[in-house]
C-alpha positions as CSV (number, residue, x, y, z in Angstrom):
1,X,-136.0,287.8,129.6
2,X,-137.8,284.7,129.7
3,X,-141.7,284.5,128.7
4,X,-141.4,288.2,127.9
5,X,-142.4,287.9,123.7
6,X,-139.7,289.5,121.6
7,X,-139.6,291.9,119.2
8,X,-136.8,292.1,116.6
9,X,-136.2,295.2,114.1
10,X,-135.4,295.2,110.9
11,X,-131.0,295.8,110.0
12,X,-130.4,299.1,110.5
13,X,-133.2,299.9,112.8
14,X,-131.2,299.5,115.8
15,X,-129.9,303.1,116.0
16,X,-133.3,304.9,117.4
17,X,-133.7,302.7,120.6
18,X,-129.4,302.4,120.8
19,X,-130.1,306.6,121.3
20,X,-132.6,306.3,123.7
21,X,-135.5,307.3,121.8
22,X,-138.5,305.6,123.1
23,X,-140.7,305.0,119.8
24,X,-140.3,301.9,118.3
25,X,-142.4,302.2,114.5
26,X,-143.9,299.6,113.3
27,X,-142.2,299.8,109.6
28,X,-139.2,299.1,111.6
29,X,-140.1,296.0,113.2
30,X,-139.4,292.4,111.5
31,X,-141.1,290.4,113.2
32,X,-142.4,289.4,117.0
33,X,-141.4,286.0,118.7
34,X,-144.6,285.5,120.8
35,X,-148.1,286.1,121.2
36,X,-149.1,289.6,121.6
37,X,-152.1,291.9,121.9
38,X,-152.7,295.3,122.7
39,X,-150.6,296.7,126.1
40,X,-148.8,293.5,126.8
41,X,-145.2,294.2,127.5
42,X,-142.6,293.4,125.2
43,X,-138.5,293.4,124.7
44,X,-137.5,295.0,121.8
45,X,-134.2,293.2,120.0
46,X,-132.1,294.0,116.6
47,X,-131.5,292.2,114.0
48,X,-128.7,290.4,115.8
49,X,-129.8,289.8,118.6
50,X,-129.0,292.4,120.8
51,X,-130.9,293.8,124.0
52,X,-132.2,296.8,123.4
53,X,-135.2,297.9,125.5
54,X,-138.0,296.8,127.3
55,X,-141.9,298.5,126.8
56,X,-145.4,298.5,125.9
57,X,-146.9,296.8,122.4
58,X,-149.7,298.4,120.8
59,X,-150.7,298.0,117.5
60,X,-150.6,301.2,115.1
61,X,-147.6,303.6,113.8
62,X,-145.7,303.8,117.1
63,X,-145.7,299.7,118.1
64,X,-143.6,299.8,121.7
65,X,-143.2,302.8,123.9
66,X,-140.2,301.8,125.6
67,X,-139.6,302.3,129.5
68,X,-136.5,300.8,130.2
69,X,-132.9,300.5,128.4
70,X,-131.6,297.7,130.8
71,X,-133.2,294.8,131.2
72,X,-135.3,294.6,133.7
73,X,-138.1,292.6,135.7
74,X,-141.6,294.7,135.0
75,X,-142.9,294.0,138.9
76,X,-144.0,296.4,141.7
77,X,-140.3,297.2,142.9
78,X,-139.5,298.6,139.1
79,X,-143.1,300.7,139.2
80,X,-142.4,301.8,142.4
81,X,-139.1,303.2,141.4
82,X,-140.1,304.9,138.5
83,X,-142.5,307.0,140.2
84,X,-139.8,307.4,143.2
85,X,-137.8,308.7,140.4
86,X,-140.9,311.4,139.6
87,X,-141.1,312.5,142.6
88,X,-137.7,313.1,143.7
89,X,-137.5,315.4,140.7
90,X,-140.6,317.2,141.4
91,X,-138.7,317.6,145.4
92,X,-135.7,318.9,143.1
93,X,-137.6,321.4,141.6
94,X,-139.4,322.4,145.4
95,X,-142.3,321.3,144.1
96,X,-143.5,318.9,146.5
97,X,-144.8,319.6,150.2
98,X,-145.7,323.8,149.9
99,X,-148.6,325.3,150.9
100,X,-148.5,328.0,148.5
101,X,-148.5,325.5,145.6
102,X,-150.5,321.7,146.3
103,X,-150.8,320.9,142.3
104,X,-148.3,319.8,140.2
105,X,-147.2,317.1,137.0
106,X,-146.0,314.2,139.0
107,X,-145.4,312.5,135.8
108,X,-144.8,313.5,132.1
109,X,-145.2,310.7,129.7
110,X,-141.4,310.5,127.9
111,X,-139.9,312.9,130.1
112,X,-139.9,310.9,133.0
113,X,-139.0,307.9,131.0
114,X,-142.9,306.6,131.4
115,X,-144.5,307.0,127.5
116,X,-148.2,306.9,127.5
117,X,-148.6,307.8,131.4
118,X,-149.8,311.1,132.7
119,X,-150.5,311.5,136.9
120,X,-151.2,315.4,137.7
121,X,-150.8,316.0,141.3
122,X,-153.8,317.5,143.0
123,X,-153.7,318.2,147.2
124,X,-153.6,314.7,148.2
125,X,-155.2,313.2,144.7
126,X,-153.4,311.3,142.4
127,X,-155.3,311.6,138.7
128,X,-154.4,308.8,136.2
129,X,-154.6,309.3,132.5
130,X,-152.8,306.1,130.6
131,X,-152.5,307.0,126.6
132,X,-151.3,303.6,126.0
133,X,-153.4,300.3,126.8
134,X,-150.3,298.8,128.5
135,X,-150.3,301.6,131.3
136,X,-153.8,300.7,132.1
137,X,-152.9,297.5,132.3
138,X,-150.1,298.2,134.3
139,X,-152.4,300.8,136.9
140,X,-152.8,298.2,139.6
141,X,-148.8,298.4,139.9
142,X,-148.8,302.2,139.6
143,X,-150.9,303.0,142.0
144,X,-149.4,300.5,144.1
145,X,-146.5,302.6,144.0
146,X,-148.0,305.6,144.4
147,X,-149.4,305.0,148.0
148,X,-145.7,304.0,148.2
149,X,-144.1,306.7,147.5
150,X,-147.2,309.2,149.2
151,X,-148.0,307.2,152.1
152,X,-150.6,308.8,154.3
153,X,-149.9,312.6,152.5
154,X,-152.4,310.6,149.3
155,X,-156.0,310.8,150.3
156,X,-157.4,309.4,146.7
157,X,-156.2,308.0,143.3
158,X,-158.6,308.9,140.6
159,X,-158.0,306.8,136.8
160,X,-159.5,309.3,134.1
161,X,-158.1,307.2,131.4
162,X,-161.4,306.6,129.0
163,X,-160.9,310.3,127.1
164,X,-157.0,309.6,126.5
165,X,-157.3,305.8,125.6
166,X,-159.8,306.7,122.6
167,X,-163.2,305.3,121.1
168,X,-161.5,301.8,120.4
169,X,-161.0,300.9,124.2
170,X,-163.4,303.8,125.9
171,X,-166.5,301.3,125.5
172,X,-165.4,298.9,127.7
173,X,-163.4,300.8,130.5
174,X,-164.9,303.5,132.7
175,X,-163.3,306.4,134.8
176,X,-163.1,305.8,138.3
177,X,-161.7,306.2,141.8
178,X,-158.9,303.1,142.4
179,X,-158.0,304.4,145.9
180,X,-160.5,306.9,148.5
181,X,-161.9,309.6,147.1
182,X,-162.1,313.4,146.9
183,X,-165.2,315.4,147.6
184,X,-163.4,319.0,148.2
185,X,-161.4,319.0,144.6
186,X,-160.2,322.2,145.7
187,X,-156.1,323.6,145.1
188,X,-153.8,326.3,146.0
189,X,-151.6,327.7,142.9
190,X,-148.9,330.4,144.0
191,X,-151.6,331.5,147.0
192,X,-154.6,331.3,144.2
193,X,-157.3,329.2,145.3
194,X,-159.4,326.6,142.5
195,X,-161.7,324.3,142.3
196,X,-160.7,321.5,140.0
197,X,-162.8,319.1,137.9
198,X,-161.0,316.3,137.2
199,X,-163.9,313.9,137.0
200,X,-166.2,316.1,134.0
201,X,-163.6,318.2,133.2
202,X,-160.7,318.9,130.6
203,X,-157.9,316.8,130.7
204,X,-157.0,315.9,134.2
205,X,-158.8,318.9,135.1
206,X,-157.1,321.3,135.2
207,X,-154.0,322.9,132.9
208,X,-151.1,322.6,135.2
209,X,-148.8,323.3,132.2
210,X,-149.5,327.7,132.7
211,X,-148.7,328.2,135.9
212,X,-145.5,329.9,135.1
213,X,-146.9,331.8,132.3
214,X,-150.3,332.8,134.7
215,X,-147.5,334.0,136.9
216,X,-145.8,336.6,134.4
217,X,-149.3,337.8,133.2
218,X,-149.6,338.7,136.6
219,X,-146.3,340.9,137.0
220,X,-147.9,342.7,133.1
221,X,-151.6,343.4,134.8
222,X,-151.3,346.1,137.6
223,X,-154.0,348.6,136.0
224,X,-154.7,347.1,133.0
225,X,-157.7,345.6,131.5
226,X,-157.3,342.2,130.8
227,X,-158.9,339.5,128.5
228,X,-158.5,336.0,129.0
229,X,-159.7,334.3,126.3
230,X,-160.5,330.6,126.3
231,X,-160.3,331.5,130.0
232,X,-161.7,327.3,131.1
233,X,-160.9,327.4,134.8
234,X,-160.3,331.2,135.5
235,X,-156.5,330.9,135.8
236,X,-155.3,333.4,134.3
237,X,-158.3,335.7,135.1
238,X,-157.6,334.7,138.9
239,X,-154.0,336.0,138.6
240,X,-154.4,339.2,136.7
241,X,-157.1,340.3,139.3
242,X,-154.9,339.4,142.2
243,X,-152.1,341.3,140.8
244,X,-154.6,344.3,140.6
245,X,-155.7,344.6,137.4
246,X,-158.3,347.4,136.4
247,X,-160.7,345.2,135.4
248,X,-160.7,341.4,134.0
249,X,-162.9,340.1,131.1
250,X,-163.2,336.0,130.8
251,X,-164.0,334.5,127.4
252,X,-164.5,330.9,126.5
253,X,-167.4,329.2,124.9
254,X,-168.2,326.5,126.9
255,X,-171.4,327.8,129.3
256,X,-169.5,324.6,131.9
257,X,-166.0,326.3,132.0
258,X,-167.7,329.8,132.6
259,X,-169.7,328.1,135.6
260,X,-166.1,327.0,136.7
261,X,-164.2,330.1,136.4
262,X,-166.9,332.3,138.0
263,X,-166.4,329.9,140.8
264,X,-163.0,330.2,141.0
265,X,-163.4,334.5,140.9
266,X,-165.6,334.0,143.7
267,X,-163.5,331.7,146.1
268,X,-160.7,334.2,145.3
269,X,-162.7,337.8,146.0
270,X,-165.7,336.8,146.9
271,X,-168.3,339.0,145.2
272,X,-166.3,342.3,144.8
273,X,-164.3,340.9,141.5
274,X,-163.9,343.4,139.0
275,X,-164.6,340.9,136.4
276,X,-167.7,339.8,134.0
277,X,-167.8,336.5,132.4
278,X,-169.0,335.6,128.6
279,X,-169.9,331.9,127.0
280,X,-169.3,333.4,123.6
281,X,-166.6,332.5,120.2
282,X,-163.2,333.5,121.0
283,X,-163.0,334.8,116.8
284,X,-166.5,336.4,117.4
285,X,-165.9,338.0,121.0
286,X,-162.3,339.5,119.1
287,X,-163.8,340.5,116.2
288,X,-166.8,342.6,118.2
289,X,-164.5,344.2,120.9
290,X,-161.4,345.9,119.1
291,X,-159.6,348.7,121.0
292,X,-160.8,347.6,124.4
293,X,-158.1,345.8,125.8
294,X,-154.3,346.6,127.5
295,X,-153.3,342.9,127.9
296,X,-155.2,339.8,125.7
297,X,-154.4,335.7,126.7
298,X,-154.9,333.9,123.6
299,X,-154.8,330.2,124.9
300,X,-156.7,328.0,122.5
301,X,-157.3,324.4,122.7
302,X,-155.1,322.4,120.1
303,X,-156.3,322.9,116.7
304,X,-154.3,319.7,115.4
305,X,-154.0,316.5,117.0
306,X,-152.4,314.3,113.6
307,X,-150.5,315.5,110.8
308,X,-153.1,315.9,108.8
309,X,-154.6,318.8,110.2
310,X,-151.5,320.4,111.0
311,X,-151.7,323.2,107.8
312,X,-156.0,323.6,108.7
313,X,-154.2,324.4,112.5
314,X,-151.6,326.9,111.3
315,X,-154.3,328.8,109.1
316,X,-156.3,328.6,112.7
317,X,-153.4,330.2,114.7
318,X,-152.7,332.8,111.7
319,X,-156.6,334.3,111.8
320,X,-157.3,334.2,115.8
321,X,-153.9,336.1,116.3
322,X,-154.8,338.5,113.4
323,X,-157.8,339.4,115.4
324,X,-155.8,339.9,118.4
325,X,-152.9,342.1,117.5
326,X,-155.7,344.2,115.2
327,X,-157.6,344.6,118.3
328,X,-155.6,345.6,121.0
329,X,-154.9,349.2,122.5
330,X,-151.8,350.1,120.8
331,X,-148.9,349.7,124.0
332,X,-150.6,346.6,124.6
333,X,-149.6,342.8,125.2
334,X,-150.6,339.5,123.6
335,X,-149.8,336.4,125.8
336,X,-150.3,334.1,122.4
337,X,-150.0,330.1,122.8
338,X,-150.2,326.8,120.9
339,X,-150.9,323.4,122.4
340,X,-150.5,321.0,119.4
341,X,-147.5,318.9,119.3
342,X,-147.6,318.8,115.6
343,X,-147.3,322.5,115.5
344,X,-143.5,323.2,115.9
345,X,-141.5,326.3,117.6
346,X,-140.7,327.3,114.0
347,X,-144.7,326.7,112.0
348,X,-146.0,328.8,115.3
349,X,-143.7,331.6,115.1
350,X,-144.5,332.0,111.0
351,X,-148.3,332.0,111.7
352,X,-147.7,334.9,114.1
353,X,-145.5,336.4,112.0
354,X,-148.2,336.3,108.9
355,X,-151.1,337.6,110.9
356,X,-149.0,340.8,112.4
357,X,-148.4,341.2,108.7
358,X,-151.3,341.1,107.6
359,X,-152.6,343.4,110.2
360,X,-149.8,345.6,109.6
361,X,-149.2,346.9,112.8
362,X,-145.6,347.0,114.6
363,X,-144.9,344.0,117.0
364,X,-142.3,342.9,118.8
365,X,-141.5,339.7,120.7
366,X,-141.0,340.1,124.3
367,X,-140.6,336.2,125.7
368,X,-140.6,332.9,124.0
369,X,-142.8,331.0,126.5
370,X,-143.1,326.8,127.1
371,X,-144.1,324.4,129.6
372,X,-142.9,324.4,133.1
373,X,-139.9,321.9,134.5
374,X,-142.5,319.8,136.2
375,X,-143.4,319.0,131.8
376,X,-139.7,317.6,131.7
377,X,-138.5,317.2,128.1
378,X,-136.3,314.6,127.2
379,X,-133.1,315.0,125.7
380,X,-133.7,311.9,123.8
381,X,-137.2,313.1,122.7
382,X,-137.7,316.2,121.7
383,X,-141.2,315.5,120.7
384,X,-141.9,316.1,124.2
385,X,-142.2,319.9,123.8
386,X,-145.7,320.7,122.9
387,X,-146.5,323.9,124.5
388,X,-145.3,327.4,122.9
389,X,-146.1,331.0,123.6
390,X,-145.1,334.2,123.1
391,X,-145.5,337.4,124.6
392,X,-146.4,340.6,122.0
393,X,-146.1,343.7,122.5
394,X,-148.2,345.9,119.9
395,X,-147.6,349.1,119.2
């Protein structure tokens, strides 16, 4: 399309993009036709001259995220029906206006055909994280469209795009409300109340990814005593005591996450909870509390980001689980999880495998777990499912 700079692959190189896969590598480009810098948008072309898809430029290993196979005009009325698109979905899924349930993924990166864009839902607030310059480039237009699609239902748009963007570009940008604002931060989860820090905390605040998985910890908790280690927020601590669980114990070594989850235990059940809180080592607290527990969550951050940390990672997952299925009440249940995309289905499932071994006790898998349907993976990018779990039972 004319003034749009183009980039032309290498022969041969046509065949990713031709299949809808949305990463264009730079080993595979020939050269660009144009002046370009970081987050300008760009059509991608083969070696003869063929249309092939329209995205984002950024210089390093993946060079264009693509967000459209037809050629298209980048304005307001494509933004708009992108996010339109997002939200219909998340309606499809009945998602979208419940009172049991306010928070939600509104978009997913790849799986909603937007790489390097991330907007979490949260009772009335929109919360931006671009991982690619060209989407915060491109924010004016998104949230354009999202007080399109919303209309009066959105009270605030929040960008929280510094963290994801990295050190390069973090200097220079800042987080910071783009529409209203939001002074109550509070949600409702399945009936379970939260307060949410999307400004200081994790992520976009809050891990919307487990609210399945909170959900069948909670039909596994009647009676038991629980320990939710890495606990951040409370969630699944909130859930297990709701479903009437003898008594809940919430790990996680952050003294600012502990603040937040005995918040969130006290907007639930006031001061009655049957639950203590500790800022302490997940490895320690496991280590110094064998035998005490009926049902453990094991929900780590991501121990690899890149590649090459990815064995360092598995050697991680191998030694925290060890500690978990040597130190549970034998009958009991390990809710086990990986977060790092670099850590397949198949590298998570052999570090369990090698620390039951090594702990010699006899498990068996209940449930393979993932991410929810409002984390939509693409068929064309499979890359797109990075959350794994299982449930164990220990005998």
């Amino acid at each position: 399309m004319s003034g749009i700079p183009k980039v032309i692959l290498n022969s041969g190189k046509e065949q990713s993009p031709k299949r809808f896969h949305p990463w264009v590598f730079s080993g595979a480009i020939k050269k660009i036709e144009g002046d370009v810098i970081d987050g300008d948008i760009v059509e991608v072309y083969s070696s003869q001259n063929e249309y092939l898809g329209t995205g984002h430029y950024q210089k390093g290993s993946i060079a264009v995220r693509l967000f459209s196979f037809k050629q298209i005009v980048p304005d307001g009325i494509f933004w708009k029906s992108k996010i339109e698109s997002a939200y219909n979905y998340r309606t499809a899924l009945g998602l979208t206006g419940r009172e049991d349930t306010n928070v939600y993924r509104l978009v997913f990166a790849e799986g909603d055909g937007l790489p390097g864009l991330v907007i979490d839902y949260y009772n009335g607030t929109a919360v931006i994280q671009a991982h690619s310059v060209g989407m915060y480039k491109d924010g004016e237009h998104i949230a354009q469209a999202l007080k399109d699609v919303f209309g009066e239902r959105l009270k605030a748009i929040y960008d929280k795009s510094t963290e994801s963007l990295g050190n390069k570009y973090a200097q220079t940008l800042k987080n910071e409300y783009l529409f209203g604002e939001d002074k109550e931060k509070e949600v409702t989860e399945n009936g379970h109340k939260f307060k949410i820090d999307f400004e200081e905390g994790q992520k976009t605040g809050f891990f919307i990814d487990q609210r399945e998985n909170r959900k069948l910890v909670a039909h596994y908790s009647q009676g038991k005593k629980v320990l939710d280690c890495f606990c951040y927020a409370g969630g699944f601590s909130v859930y297990a005591l709701k479903a009437g669980a003898q008594e809940v114990t919430s790990v996680d070594a952050s003294r600012t996450a502990i603040a937040l989850t005995d918040t969130n235990i006290a907007l639930n059940f006031g001061e009655e909870a049957k639950q203590t809180s500790h800022v302490a080592d997940a490895f320690d607290f496991l280590k110094d509390n064998q035998n005490q527990y009926d049902l453990m969550v094991v929900d780590p951050p991501a121990f690899a980001k890149h590649r090459e940390a990815k064995h360092q990672a598995v050697m991680g997952y191998k030694r925290l689980n060890a500690l978990a299925i040597a130190g549970i009440k034998p009958g009991g249940m390990i809710f086990t999880f990986s977060c790092s995309q670099v850590v397949d289905k198949s590298l998570f499932h052999g570090a369990i495998t090698a620390a039951a071994i090594e702990v010699g006790r006899n498990v068996r898998i209940v449930q393979h777990l993932s991410q929810p349907p409002d984390h939509p993976v693409s068929i064309y990018h499979p890359e797109g499912e990075y959350l794994k779990g299982m449930v164990l039972f220990v005998e």
